[in-house]
DRENLO-444793 format. One record per residue (C-alpha): residue in three letters; y, z, x. Coordinates in steps of 0.02 Angstrom, whole numbers, plus 50000, padded with zeros to 5 digits. Layout:
# residues N
- res | yy | zz | xx
- Ala | Y | Z | X
...
***
This chain:
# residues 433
- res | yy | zz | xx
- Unk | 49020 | 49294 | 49891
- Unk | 49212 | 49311 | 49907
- Unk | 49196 | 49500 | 49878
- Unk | 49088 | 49522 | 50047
- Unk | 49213 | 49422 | 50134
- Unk | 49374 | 49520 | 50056
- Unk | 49291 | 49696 | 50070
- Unk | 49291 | 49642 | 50277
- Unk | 49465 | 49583 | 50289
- Unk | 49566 | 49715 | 50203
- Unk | 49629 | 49862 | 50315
- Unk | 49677 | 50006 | 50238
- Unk | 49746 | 50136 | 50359
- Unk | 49711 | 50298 | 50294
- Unk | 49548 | 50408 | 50229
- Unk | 49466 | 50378 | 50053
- Unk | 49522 | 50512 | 49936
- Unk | 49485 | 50507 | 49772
- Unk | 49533 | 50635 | 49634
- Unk | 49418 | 50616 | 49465
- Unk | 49494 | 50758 | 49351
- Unk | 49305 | 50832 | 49342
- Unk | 49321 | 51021 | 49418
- Unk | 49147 | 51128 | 49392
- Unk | 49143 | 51329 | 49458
- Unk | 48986 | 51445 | 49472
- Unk | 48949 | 51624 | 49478
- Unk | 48808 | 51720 | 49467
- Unk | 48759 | 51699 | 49292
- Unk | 48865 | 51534 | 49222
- Unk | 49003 | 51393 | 49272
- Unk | 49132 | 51337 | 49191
- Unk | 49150 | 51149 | 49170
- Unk | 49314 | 51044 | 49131
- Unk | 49371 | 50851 | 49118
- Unk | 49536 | 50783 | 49085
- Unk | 49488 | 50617 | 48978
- Unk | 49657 | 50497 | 48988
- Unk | 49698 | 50410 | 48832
- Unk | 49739 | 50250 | 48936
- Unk | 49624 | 50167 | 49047
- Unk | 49776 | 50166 | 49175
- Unk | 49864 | 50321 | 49144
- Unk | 50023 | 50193 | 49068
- Unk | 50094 | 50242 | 48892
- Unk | 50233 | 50149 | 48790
- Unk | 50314 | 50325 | 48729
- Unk | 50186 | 50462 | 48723
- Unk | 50069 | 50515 | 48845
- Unk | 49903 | 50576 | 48787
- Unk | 49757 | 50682 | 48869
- Unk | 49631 | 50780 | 48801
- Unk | 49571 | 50933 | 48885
- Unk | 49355 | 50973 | 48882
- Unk | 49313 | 51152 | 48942
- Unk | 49142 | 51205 | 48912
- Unk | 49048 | 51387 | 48941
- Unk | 48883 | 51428 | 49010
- Unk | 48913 | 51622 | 49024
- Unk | 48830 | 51728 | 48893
- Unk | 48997 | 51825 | 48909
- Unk | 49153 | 51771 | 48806
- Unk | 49278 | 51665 | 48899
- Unk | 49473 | 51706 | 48862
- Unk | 49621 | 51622 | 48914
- Unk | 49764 | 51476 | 48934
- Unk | 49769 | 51299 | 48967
- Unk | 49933 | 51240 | 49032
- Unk | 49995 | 51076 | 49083
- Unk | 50166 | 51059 | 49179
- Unk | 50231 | 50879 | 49215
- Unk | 50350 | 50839 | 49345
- Unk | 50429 | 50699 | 49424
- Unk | 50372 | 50606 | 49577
- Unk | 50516 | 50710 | 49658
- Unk | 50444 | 50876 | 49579
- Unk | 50574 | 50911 | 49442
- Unk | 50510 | 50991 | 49292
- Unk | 50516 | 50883 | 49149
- Unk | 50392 | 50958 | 49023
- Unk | 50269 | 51104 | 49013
- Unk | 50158 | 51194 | 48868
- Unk | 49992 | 51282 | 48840
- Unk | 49864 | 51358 | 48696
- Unk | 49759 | 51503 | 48703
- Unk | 49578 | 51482 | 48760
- Unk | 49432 | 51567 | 48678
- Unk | 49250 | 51529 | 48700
- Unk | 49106 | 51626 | 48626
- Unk | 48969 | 51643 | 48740
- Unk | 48899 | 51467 | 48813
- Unk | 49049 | 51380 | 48702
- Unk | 49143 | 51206 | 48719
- Unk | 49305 | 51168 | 48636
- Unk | 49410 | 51038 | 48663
- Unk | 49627 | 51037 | 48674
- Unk | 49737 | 50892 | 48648
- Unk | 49903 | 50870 | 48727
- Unk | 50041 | 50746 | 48691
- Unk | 50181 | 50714 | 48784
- Unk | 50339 | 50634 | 48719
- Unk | 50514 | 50618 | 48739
- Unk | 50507 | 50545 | 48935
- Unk | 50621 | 50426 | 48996
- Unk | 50525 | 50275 | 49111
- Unk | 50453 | 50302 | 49267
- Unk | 50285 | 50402 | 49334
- Unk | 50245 | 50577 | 49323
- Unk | 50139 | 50698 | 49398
- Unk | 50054 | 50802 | 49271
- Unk | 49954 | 50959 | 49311
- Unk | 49827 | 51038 | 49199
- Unk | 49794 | 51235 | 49240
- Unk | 49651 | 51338 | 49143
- Unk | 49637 | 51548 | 49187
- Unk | 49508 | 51609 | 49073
- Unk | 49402 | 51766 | 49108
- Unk | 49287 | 51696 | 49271
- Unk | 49362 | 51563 | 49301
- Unk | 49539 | 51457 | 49352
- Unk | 49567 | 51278 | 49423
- Unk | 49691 | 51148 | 49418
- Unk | 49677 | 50966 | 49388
- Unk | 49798 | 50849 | 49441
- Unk | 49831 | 50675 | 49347
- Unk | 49974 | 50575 | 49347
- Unk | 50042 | 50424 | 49208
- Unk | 50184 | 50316 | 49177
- Unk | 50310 | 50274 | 49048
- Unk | 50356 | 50093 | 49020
- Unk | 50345 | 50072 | 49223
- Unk | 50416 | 49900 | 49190
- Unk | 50578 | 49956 | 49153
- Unk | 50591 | 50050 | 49343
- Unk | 50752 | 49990 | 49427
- Unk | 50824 | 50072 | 49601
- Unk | 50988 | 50125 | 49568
- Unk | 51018 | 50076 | 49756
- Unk | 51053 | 49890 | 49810
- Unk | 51025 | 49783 | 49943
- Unk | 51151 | 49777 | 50083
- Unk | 51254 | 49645 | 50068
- Unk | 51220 | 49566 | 50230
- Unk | 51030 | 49599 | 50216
- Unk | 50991 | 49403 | 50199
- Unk | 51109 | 49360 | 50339
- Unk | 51031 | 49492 | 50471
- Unk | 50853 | 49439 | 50424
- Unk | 50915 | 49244 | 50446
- Unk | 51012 | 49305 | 50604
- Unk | 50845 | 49380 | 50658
- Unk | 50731 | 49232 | 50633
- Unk | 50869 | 49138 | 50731
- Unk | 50833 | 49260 | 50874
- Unk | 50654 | 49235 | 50865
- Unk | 50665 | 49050 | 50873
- Unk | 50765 | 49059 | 51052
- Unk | 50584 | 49147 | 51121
- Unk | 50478 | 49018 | 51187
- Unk | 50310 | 49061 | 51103
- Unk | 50193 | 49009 | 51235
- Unk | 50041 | 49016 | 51123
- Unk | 49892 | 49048 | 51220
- Unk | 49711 | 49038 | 51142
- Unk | 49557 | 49092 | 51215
- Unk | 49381 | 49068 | 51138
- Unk | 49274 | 49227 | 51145
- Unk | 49103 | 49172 | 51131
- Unk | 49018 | 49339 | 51147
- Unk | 49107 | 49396 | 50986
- Unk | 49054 | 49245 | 50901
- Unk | 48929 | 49300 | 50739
- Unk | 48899 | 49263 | 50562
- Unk | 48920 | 49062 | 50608
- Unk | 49101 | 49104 | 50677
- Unk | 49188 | 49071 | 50823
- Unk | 49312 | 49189 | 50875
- Unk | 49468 | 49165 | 50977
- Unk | 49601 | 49275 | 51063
- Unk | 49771 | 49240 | 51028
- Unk | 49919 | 49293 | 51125
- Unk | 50104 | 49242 | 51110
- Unk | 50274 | 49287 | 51118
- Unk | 50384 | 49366 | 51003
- Unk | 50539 | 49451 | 50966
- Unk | 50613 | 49506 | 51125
- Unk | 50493 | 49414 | 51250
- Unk | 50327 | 49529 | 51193
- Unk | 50165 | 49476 | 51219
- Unk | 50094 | 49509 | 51020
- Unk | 49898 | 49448 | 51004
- Unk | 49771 | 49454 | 50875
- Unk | 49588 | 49372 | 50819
- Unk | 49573 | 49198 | 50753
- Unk | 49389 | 49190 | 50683
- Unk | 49343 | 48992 | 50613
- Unk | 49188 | 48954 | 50527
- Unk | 49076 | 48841 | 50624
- Unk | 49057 | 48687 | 50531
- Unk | 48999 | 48483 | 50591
- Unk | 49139 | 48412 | 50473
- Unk | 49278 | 48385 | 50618
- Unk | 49402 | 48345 | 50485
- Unk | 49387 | 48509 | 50409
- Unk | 49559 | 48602 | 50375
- Unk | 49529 | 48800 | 50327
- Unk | 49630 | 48897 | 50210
- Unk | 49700 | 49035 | 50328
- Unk | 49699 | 49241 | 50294
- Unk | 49874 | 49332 | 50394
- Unk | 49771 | 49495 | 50389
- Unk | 49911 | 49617 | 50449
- Unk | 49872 | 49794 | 50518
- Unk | 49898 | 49976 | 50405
- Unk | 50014 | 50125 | 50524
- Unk | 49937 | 50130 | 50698
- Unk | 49747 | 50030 | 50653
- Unk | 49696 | 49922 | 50791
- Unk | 49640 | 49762 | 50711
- Unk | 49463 | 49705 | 50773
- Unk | 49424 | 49501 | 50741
- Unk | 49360 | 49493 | 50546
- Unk | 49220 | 49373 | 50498
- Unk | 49190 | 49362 | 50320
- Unk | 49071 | 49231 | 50247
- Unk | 49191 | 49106 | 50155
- Unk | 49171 | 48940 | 50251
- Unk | 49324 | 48882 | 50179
- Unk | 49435 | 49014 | 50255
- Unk | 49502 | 49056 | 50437
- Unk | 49563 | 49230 | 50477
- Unk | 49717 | 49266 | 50583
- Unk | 49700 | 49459 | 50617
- Unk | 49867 | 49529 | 50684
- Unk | 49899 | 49670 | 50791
- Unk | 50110 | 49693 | 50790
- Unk | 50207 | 49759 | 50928
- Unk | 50140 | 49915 | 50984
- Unk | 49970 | 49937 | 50899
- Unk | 49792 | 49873 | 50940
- Unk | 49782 | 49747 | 51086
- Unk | 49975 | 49729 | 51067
- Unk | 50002 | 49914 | 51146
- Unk | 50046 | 49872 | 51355
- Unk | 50222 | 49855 | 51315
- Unk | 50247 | 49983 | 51171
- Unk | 50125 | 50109 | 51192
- Unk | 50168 | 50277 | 51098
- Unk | 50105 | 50408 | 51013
- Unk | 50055 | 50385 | 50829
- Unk | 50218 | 50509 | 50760
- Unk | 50319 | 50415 | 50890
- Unk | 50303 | 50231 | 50837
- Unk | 50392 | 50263 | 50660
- Unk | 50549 | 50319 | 50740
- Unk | 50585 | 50177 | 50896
- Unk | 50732 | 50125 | 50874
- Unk | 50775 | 50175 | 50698
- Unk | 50961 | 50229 | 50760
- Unk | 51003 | 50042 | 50776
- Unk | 50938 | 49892 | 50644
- Unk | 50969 | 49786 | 50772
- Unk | 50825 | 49883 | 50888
- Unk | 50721 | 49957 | 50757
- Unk | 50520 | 49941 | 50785
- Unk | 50503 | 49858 | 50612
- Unk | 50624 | 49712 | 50653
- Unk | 50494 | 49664 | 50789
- Unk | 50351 | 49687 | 50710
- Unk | 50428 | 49584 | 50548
- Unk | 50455 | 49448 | 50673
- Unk | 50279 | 49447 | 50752
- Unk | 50239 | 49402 | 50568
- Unk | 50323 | 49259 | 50564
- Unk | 50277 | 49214 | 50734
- Unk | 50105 | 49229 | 50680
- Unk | 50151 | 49101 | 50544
- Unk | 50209 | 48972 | 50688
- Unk | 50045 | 48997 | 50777
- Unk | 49959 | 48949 | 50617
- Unk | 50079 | 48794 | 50607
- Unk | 50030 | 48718 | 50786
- Unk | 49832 | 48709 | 50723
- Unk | 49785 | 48565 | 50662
- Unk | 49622 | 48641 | 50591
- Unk | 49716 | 48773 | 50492
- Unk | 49798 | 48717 | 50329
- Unk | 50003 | 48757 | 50326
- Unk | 50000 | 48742 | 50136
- Unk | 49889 | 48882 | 50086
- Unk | 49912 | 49042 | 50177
- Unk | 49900 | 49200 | 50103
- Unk | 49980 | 49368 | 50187
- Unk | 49867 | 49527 | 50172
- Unk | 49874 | 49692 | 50207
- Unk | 49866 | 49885 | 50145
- Unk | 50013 | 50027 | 50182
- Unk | 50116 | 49959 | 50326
- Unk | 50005 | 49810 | 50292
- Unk | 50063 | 49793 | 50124
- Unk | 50234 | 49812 | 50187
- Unk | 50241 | 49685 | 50321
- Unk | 50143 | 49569 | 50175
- Unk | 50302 | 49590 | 50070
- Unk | 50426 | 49578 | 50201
- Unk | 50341 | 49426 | 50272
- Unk | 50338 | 49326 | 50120
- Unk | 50526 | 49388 | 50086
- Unk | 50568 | 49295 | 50247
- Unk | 50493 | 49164 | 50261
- Unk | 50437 | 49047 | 50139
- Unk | 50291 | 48957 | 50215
- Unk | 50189 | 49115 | 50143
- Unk | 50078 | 49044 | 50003
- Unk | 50007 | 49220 | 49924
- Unk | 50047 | 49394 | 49958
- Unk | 49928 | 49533 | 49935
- Unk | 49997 | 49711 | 49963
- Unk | 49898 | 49865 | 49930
- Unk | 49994 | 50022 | 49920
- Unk | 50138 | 49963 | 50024
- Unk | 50228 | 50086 | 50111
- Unk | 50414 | 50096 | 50109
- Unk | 50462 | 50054 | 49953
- Unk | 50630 | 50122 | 49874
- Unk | 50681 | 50205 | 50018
- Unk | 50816 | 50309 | 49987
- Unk | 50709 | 50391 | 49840
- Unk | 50558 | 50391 | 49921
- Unk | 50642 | 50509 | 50044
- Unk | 50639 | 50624 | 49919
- Unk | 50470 | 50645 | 49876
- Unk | 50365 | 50633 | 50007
- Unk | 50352 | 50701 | 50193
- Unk | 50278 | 50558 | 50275
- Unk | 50375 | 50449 | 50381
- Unk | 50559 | 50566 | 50350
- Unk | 50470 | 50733 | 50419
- Unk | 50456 | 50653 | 50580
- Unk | 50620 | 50534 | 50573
- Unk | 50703 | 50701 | 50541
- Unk | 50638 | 50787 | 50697
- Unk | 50696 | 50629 | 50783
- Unk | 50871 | 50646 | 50720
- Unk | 50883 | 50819 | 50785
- Unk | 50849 | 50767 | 50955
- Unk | 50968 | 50630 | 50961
- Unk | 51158 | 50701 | 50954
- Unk | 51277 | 50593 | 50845
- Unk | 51142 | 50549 | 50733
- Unk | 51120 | 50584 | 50572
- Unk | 50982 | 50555 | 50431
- Unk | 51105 | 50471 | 50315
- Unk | 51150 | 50354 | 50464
- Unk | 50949 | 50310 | 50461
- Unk | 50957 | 50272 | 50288
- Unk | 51098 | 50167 | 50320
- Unk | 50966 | 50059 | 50461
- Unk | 50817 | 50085 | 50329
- Unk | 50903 | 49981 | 50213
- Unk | 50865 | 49824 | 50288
- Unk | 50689 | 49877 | 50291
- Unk | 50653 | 49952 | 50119
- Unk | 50515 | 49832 | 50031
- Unk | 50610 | 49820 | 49865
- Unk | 50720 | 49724 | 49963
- Unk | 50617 | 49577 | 50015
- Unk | 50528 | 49570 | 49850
- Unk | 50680 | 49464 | 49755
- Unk | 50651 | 49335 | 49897
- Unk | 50465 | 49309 | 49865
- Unk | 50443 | 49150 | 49799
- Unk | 50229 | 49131 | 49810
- Unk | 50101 | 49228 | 49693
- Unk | 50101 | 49402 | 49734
- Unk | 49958 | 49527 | 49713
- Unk | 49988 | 49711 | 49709
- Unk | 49875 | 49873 | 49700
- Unk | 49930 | 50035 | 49653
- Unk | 49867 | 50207 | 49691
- Unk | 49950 | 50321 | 49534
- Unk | 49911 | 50475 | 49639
- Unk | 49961 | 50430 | 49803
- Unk | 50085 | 50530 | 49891
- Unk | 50137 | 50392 | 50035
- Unk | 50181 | 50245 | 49918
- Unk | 50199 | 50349 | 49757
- Unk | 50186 | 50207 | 49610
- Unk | 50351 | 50230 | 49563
- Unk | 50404 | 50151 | 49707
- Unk | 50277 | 50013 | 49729
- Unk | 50328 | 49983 | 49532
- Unk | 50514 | 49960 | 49603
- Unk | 50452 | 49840 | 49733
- Unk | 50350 | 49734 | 49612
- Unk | 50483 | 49715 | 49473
- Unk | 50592 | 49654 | 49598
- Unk | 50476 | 49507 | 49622
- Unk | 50510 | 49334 | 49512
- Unk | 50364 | 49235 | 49558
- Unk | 50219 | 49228 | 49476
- Unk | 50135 | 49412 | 49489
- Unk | 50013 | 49520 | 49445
- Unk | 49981 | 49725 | 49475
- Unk | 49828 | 49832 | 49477
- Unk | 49851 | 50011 | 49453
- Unk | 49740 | 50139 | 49487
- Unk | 49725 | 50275 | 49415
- Unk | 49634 | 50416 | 49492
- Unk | 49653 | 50323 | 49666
- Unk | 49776 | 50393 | 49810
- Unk | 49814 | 50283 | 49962
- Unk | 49674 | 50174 | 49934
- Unk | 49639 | 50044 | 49814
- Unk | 49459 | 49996 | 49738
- Unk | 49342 | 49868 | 49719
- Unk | 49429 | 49777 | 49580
- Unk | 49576 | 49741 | 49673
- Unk | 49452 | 49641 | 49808
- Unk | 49369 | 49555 | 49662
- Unk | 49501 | 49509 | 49574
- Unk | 49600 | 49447 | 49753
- Unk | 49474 | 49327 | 49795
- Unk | 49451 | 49252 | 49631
- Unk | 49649 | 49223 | 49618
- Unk | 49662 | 49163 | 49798
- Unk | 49529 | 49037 | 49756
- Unk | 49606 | 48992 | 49605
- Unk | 49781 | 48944 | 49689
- Unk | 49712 | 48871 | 49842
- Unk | 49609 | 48757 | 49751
- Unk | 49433 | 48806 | 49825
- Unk | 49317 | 48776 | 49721
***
């Protein structure tokens, strides 16, 4: 089943957390129980947004009070706030709708508050407003296709010296497994984990998976049990078994370099991409024509920047990418700038707007007018890494063929509809049926 084989392959870097809007309190003699029901099966509205509130009572004891709701941007500015008086007789229910209207487009965090006699909580939701219409008002540099050309140029002076080495005690699940090892941007050694189906048909060409790491995850070879498809498991500069050159702390690895484009970490590890595409192209067993990019969080990133660059990518699939919209994702959350910021302080001359100046030429909206292949993208609405308003920038940016799934209760993570729904498209355009 493809779903076993793309629940293996898809790395997502950070811990499951998932927020339901169901909140439940005790005492000694009742609870209090609450839901926030979403009038939208992805928390998207056209004009209005619409939630109803459930509170029900077991006390014996009357239950007075307010429910408020406050919605603010991703940014936390207040846009809209209200409330109506609670009362419950003694093991009473009632229910409260709320409408909210008037919003430009864009996503919104929305928090709903009840204080009543024994009991307070707050549940925290989040929605959009026409999220097609979401445009950065920053652009591209202007010379952001001529570095990226001027860096594949680079790359192509490194002799890649591609090295392959089969690894028969990893072999399982009627795979062989193989390291890989090669050189990349700046003369690095980058490797990764090619795992091929064993098969008797010599003439057989596989479909090939780019599986690309999340922030910091070591990439271990993935099986899968699709006897169609390779996997190509990456470890970048500086991560997993591509650490004896770069080899820093986790905080650390964000900030290499990021004075200086020309030296930044994520120029690199861009470029190991596409190396890893050139590895794929020397194989006679792997297919060149259908190769799909895949990743979650940096993963999803380095899936969007590699099929911005370089058009040999067949499908992208990015989960929650990371660095999306940069300069206004600087603005709402603390993770990567809280730790480029202590950088800055250490380095005299430097300044954070001079970052954002580098960051430019690696902000994923950037690479997203470039992609030409089908493109895949998950969403998170309450996800306070790659909030959705600036994975929405990143995806209407893209012209190709496209297709988002949001959702909505989800933070850095994405479920198991996005994994359906990934292999049946993937099999779809690569013709394997």
């Amino acid at each position: 089943m493809m779903v076993n084989f793309t629940n293996k392959f898809l790395v997502i870097a950070l811990a499951l957390a998932c927020i339901t809007g169901a909140n439940r309190a005790a005492a000694q003699d009742g609870t209090v129980n609450t839901n926030v029901l979403t009038h939208d099966k992805d928390g998207v509205f056209n004009s209005t947004a619409s939630y109803t509130f459930d509170v029900s009572s077991t006390y014996t004891t009357p239950q007075t009070g307010r429910v408020k709701y406050e919605v603010t941007t991703e940014a936390g500015k207040k846009m809209r706030s209200d409330s109506v008086a609670v009362k419950l007789g003694g093991k009473g229910s009632a229910s409260y709708n709320f409408d909210i209207s008037g919003l430009p487009s864009g996503f919104y965090k929305i928090n709903f508050m009840i204080n009543v006699t024994d009991y307070d909580d707050t549940t925290r939701k989040a929605f959009g407003i026409r999220p097609e219409e979401i445009r950065s008002q920053y652009g591209k540099p202007a010379d952001f296709d001529a570095f990226w050309q001027n860096a594949k140029a680079e790359l192509a002076t490194v002799n890649p010296e591609f090295k392959v080495t089969e690894m028969p005690d990893s072999s399982k699940d009627k795979r062989k497994v193989f390291l890989v090892e090669m050189k990349s941007l700046g003369g690095l050694t980058i490797r990764g984990w090619l795992t091929e189906p064993i098969t008797k048909n010599k003439n057989k060409k596989f479909v090939v998976m780019l599986a690309l790491p999340g922030y910091q995850v070591d990439l271990k070879p993935l099986y899968g049990l699709d006897p169609d498809i390779a996997i190509l498991s990456l470890n970048i500069r500086g991560q997993g078994n591509s650490r004896d050159v770069i080899n820093v702390r986790k905080e650390t690895y964000i900030t290499l370099g990021v004075e200086d484009k020309n030296k930044y970490v994520l120029k690199g590890a861009i470029m190991d991409c596409v190396r890893a595409v050139d590895f794929i192209y020397t194989r006679p067993e792997l297919r060149h024509d259908n190769i799909i990019a895949v990743g979650g969080s940096l993963g999803g990133f380095l899936a969007v920047a590699t099929s911005g660059v370089d058009n040999r990518i067949s499908f992208c699939s990015a989960a929650n990418p990371i660095l999306g919209d940069v300069r206004n994702l600087a603005n709402q959350v603390d993770w990567p700038f809280n730790d480029i910021k202590r950088y800055v302080n250490t380095r005299p001359g430097l300044t954070f707007d001079k970052v954002l100046n580098n960051m430019d030429y690696f902000d994923a909206k950037n690479f997203a007018s470039a992609i030409k292949c089908r493109t895949l993208m998950g969403m998170g609405m309450v996800d306070n890494i790659a909030p959705p308003n600036t994975v929405q920038t990143i995806y209407n940016g893209i012209p190709a063929d496209k297709h988002l799934i949001i959702f909505r209760d989800l933070a850095h993570e994405i479920g198991k509809k996005y994994v359906v729904y990934e292999g049946r498209w993937m099999r779809d355009t690569f013709a394997l049926f």
